[in-house]
C-alpha positions in Angstrom: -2.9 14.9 3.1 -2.1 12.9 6.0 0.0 9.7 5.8 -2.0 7.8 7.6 -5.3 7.9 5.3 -4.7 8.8 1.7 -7.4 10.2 0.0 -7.1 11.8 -3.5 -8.6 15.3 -4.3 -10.5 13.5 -7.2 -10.9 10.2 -5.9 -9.7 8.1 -8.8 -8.2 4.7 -8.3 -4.6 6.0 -10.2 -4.4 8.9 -8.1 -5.9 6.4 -4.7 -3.2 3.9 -5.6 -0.9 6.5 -6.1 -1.1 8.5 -3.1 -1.5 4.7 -1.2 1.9 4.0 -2.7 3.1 7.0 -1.0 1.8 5.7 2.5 2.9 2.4 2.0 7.1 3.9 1.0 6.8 6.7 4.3 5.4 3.9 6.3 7.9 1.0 6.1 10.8 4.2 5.0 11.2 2.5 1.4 11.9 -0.9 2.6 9.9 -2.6 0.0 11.1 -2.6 -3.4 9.5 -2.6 -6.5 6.4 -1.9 -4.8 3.1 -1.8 -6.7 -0.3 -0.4 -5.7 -3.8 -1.5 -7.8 -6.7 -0.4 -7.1 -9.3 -2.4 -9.3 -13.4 -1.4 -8.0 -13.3 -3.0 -4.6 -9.7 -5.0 -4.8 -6.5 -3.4 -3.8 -3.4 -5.7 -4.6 0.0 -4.3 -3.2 2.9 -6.3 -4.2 6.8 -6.1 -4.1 9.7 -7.4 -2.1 11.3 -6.9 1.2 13.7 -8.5 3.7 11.9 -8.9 6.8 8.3 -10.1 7.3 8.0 -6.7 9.5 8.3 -4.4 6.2 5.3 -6.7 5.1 3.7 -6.1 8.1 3.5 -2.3 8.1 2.7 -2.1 4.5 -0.2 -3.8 5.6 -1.2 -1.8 8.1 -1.1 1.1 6.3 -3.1 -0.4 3.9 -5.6 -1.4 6.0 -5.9 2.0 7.4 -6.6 2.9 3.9 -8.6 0.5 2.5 -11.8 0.7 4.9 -14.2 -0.5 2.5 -11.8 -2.3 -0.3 -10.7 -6.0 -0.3 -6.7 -6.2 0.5 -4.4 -8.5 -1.3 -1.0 -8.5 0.4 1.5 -9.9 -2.3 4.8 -8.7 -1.0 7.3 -11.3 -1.0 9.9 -11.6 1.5 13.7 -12.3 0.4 16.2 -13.9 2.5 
């Protein structure tokens, strides 16, 4: 599987949100805590918490890489 593009053997949303989880903690290398992935029909919500706006930034990145067809919800919440 490459990081860049997950895509589950069986194509469910757990195991999509899963393996986008995955992306998300490689691509930003854990920065974001408590970070959540759902995947609900179109909608993909990731949330959590960071300290720097550029953490936020590649977590959407690599979640727009991902998402192609979904709707992205960016609701990771930066901490001073």
């Amino acid at each position: 599987m490459d990081s860049q593009s997950p895509e589950p053997a069986d194509g469910s949303p757990r195991n999509f949100a899963e393996s986008l989880r995955d992306t998300i903690r490689a691509q930003t290398n854990g920065q974001i805590r408590g970070l959540e992935v759902t995947v609900n029909g179109p909608a993909i919500v990731i949330s959590g918490r960071t300290s720097r706006y550029y953490y936020k930034q590649l977590a959407t990145s690599a979640a727009l890489r991902a998402a192609q067809q979904h709707d992205l919800t960016n609701r990771i919440e930066i901490e001073s």
